[in-house]
N, CA, C and O atoms as a printed pandas DataFrame, in Angstrom:
     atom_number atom_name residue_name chain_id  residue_number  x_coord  y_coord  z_coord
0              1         N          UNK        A               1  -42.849  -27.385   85.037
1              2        CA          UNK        A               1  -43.188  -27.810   83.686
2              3         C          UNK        A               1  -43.729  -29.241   83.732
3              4         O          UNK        A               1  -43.052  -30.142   84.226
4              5         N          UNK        A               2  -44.828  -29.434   83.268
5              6        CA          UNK        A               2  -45.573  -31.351   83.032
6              7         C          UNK        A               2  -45.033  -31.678   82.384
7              8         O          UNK        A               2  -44.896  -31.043   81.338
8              9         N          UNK        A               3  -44.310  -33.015   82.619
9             10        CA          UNK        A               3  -43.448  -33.553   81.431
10            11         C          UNK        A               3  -44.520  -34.670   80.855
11            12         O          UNK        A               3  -45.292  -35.249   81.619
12            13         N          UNK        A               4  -44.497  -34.856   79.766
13            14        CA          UNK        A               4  -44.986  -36.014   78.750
14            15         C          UNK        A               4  -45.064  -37.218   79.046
15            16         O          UNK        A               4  -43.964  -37.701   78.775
16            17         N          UNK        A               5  -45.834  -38.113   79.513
17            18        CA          UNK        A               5  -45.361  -39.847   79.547
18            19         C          UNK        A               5  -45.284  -40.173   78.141
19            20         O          UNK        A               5  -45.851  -39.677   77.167
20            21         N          UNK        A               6  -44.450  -41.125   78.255
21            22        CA          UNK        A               6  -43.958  -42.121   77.693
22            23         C          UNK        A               6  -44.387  -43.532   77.553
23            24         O          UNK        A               6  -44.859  -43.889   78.633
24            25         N          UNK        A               7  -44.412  -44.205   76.933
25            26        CA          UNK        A               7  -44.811  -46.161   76.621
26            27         C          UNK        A               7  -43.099  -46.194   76.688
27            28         O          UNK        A               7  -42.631  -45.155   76.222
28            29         N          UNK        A               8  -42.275  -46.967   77.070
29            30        CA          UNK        A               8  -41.570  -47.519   76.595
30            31         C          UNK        A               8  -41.576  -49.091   77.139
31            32         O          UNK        A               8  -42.487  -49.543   77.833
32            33         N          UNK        A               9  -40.835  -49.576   76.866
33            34        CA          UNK        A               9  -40.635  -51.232   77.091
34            35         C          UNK        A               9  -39.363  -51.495   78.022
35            36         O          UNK        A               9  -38.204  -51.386   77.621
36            37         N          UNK        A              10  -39.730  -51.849   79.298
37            38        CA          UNK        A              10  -38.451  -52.327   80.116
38            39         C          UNK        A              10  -38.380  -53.497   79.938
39            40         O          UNK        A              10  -39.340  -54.158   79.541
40            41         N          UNK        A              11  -36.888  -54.130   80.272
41            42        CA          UNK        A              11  -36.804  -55.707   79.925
42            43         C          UNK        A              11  -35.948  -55.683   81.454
43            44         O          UNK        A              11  -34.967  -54.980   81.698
44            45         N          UNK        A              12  -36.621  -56.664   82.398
45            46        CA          UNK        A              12  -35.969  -57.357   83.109
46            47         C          UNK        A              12  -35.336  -58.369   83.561
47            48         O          UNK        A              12  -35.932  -59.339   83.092
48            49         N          UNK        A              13  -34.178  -58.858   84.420
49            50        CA          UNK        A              13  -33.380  -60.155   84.067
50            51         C          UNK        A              13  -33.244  -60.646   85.631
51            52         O          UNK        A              13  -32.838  -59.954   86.565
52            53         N          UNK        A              14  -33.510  -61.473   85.663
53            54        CA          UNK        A              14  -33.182  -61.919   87.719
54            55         C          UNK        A              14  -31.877  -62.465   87.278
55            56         O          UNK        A              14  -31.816  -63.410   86.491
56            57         N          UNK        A              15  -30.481  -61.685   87.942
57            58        CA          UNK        A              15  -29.533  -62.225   87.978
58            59         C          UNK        A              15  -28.817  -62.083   89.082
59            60         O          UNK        A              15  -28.679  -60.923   89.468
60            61         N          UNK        A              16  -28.217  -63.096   89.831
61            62        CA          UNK        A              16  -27.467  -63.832   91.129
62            63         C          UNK        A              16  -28.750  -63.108   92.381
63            64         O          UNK        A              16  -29.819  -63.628   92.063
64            65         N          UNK        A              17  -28.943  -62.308   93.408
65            66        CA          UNK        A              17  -29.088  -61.947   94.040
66            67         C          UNK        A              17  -30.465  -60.785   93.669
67            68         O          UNK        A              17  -31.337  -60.379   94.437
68            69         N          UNK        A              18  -30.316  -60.570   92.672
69            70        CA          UNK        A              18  -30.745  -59.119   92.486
70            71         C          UNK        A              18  -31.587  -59.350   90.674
71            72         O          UNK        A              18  -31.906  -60.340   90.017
72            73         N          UNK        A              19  -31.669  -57.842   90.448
73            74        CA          UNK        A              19  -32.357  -57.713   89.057
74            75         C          UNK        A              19  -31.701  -56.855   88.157
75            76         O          UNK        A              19  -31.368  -55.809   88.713
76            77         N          UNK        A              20  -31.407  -56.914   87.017
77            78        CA          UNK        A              20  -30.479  -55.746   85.911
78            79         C          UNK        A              20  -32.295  -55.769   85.444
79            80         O          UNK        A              20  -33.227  -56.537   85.681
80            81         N          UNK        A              21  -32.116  -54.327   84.584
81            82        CA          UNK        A              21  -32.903  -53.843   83.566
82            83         C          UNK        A              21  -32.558  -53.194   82.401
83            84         O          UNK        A              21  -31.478  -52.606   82.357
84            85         N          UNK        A              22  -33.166  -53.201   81.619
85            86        CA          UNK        A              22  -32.980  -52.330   80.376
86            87         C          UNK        A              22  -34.018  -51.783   79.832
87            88         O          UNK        A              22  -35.071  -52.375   80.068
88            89         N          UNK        A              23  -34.131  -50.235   78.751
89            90        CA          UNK        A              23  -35.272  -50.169   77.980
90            91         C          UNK        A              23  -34.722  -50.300   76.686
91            92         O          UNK        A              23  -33.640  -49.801   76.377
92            93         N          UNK        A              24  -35.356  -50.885   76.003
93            94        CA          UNK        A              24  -35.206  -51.505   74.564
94            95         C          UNK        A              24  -34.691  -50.690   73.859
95            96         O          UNK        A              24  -33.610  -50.892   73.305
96            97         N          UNK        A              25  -35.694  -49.098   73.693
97            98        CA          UNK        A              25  -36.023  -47.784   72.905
98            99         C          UNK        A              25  -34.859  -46.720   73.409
99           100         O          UNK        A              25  -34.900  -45.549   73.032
100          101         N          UNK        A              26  -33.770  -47.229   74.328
101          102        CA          UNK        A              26  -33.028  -46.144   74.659
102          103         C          UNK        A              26  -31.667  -46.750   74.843
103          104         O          UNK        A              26  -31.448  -47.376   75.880
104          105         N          UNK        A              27  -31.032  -46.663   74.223
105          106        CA          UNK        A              27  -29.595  -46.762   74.175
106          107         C          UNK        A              27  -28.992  -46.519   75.779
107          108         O          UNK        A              27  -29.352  -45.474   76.321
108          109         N          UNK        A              28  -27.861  -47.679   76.750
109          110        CA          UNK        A              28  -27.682  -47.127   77.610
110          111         C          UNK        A              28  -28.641  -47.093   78.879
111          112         O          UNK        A              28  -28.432  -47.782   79.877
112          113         N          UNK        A              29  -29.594  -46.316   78.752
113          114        CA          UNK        A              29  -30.908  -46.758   79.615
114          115         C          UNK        A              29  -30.707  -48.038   80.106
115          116         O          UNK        A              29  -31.328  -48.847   79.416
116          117         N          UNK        A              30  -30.056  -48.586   81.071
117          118        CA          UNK        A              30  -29.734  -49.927   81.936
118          119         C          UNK        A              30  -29.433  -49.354   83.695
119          120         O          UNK        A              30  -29.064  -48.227   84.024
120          121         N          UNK        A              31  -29.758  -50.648   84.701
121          122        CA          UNK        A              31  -29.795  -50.322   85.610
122          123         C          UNK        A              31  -29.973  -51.589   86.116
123          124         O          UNK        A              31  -30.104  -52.546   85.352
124          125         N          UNK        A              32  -29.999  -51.750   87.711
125          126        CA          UNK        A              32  -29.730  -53.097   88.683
126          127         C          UNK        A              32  -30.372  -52.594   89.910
127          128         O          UNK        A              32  -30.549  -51.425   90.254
128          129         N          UNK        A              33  -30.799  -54.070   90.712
129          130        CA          UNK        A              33  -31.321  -53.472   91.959
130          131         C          UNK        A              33  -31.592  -54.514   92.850
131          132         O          UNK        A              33  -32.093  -55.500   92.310
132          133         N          UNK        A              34  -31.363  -54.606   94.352
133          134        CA          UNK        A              34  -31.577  -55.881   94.627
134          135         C          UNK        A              34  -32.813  -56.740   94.765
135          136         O          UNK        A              34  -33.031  -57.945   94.889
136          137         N          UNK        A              35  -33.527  -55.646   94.694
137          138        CA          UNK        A              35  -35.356  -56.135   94.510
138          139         C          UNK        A              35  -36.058  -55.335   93.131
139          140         O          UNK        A              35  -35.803  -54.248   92.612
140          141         N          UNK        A              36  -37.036  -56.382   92.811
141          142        CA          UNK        A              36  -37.623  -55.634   91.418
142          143         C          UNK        A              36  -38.095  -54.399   91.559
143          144         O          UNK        A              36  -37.567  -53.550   90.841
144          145         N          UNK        A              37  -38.885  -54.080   92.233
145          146        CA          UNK        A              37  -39.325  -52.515   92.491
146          147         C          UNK        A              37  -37.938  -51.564   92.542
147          148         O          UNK        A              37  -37.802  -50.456   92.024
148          149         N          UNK        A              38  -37.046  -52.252   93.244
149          150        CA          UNK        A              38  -35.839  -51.107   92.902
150          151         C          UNK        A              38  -35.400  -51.120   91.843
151          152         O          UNK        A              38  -35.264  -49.978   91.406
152          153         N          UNK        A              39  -34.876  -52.435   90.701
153          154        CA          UNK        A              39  -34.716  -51.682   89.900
154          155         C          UNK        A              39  -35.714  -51.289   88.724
155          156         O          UNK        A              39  -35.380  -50.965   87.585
156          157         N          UNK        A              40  -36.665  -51.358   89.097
157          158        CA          UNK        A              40  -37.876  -50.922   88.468
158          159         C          UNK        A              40  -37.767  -49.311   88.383
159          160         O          UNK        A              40  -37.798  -48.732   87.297
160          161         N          UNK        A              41  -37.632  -48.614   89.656
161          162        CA          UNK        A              41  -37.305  -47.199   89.707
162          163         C          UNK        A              41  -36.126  -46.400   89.680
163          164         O          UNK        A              41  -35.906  -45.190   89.628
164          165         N          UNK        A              42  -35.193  -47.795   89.750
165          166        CA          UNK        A              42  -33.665  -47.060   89.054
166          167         C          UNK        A              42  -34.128  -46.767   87.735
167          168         O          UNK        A              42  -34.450  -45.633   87.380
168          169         N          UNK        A              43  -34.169  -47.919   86.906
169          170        CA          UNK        A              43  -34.521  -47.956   85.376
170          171         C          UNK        A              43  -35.353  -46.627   85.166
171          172         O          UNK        A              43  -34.849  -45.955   84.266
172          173         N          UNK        A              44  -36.733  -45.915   85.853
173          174        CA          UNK        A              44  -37.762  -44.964   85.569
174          175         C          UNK        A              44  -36.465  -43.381   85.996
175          176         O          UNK        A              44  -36.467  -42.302   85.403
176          177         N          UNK        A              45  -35.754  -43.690   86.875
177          178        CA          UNK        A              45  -34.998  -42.371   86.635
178          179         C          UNK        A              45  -33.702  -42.640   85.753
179          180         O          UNK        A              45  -33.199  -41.583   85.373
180          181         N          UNK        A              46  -33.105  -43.658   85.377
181          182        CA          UNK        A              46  -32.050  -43.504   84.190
182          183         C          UNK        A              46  -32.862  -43.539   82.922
183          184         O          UNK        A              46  -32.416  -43.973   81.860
184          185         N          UNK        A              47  -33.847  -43.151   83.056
185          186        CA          UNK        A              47  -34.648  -43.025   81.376
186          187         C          UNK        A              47  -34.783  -41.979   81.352
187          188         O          UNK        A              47  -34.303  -41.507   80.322
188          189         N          UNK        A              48  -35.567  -40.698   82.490
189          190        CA          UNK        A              48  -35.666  -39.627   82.681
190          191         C          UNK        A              48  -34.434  -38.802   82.758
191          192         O          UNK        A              48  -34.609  -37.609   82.509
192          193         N          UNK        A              49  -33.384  -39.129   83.010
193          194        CA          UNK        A              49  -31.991  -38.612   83.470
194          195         C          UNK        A              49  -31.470  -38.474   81.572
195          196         O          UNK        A              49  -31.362  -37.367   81.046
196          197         N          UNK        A              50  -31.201  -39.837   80.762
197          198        CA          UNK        A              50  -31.184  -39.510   79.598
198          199         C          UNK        A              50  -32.220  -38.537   78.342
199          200         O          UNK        A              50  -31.851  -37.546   77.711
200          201         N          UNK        A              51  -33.003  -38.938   78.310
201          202        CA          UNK        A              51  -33.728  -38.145   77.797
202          203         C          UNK        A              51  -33.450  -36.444   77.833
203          204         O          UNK        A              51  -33.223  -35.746   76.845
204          205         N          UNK        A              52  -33.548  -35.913   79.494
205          206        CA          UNK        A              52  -33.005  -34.989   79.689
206          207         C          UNK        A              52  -31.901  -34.216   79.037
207          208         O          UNK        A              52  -31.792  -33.256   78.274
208          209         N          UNK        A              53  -30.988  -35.212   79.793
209          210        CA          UNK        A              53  -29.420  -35.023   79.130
210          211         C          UNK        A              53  -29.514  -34.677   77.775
211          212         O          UNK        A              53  -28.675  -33.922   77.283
212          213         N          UNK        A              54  -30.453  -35.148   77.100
213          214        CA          UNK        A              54  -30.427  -35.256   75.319
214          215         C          UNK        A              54  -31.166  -33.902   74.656
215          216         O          UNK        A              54  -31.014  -33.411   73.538
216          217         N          UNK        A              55  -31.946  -33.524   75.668
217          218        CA          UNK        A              55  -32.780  -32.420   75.220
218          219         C          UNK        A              55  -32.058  -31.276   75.800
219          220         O          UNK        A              55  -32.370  -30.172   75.354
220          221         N          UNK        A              56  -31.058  -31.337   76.804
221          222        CA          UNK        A              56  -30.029  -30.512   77.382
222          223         C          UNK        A              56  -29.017  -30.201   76.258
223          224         O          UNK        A              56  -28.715  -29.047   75.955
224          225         N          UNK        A              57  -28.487  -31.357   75.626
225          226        CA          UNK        A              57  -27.173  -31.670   74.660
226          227         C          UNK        A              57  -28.219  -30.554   73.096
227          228         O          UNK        A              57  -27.441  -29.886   72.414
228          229         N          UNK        A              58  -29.485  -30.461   72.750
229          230        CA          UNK        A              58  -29.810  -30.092   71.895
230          231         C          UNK        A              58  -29.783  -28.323   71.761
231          232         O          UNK        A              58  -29.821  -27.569   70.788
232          233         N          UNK        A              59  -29.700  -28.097   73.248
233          234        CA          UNK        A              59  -29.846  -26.732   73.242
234          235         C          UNK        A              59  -28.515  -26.045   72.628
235          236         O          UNK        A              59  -28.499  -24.972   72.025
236          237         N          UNK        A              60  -27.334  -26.926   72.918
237          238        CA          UNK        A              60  -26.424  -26.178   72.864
238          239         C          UNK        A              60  -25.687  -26.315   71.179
239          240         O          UNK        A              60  -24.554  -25.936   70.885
240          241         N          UNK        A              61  -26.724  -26.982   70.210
241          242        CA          UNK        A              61  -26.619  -26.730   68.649
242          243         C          UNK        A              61  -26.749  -26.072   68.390
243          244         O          UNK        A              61  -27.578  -25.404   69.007
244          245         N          UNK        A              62  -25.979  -25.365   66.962
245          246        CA          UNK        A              62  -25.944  -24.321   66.334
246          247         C          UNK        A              62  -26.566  -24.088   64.500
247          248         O          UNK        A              62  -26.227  -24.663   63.466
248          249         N          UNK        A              63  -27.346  -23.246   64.702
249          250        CA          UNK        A              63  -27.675  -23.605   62.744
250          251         C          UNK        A              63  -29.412  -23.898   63.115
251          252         O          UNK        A              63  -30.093  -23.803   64.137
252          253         N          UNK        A              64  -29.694  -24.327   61.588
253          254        CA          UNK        A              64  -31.056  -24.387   62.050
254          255         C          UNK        A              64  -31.311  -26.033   61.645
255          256         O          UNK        A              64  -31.223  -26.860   60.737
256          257         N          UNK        A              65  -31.851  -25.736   63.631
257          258        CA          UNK        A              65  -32.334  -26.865   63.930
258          259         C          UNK        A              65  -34.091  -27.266   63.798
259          260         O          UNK        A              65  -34.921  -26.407   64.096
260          261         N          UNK        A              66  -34.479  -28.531   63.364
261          262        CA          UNK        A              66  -35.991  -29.202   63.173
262          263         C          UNK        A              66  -36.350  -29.881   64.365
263          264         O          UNK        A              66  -35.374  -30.544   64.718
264          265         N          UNK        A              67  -37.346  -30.030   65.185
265          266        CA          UNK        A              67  -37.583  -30.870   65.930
266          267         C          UNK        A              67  -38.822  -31.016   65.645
267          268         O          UNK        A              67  -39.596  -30.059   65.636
268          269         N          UNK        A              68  -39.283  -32.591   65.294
269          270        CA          UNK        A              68  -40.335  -32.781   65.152
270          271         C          UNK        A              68  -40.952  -34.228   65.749
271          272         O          UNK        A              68  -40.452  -35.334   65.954
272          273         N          UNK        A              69  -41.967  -33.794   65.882
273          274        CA          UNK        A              69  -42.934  -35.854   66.680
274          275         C          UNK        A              69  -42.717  -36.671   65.644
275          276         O          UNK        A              69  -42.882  -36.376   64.460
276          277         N          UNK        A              70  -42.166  -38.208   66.290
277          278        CA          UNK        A              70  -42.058  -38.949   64.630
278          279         C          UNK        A              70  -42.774  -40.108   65.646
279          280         O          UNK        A              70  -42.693  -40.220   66.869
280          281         N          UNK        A              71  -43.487  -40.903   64.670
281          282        CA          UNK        A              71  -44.177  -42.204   65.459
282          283         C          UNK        A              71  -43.588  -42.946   64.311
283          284         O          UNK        A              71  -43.336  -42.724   63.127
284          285         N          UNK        A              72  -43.457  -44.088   65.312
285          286        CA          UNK        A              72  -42.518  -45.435   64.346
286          287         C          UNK        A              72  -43.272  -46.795   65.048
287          288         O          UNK        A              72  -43.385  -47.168   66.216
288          289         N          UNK        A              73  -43.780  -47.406   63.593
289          290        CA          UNK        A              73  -44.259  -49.039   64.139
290          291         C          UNK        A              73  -43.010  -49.859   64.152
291          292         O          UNK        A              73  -42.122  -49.870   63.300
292          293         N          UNK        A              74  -43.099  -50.607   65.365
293          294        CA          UNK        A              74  -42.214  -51.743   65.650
294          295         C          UNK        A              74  -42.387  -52.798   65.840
295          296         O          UNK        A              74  -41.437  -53.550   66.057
């Protein structure tokens, strides 16, 4: 299955040794690494890993469910 890209916004932090990250747009979505490229690609699979999880967690609702594209200015 092709999955969709995404825009989102990573925020990175040089702290002691290494790098933390975050994406703004995702709750949780955080990660560390001792070089930027690593956690550059931790961060690209704990975004993919949630998302997942979330569209996993939707299947298992009951009733009738809406899913629809929403675009939001920020």
């Amino acid at each position: 299955m092709l999955k969709k890209q995404r825009q989102l916004t990573a925020v990175y932090q040089k702290r002691g040794r290494g790098y933390i990250g975050w994406i703004e747009e995702i709750p949780g979505a955080n990660t560390q690494g001792a070089i930027f490229s690593e956690a550059k690609e931790n961060l690209k699979e704990a975004a993919a890993l949630i998302i997942e999880a979330n569209r996993m967690a939707t299947k298992t609702l009951k009733g009738a469910i809406i899913r629809k594209s929403l675009r939001v200015s920020a």
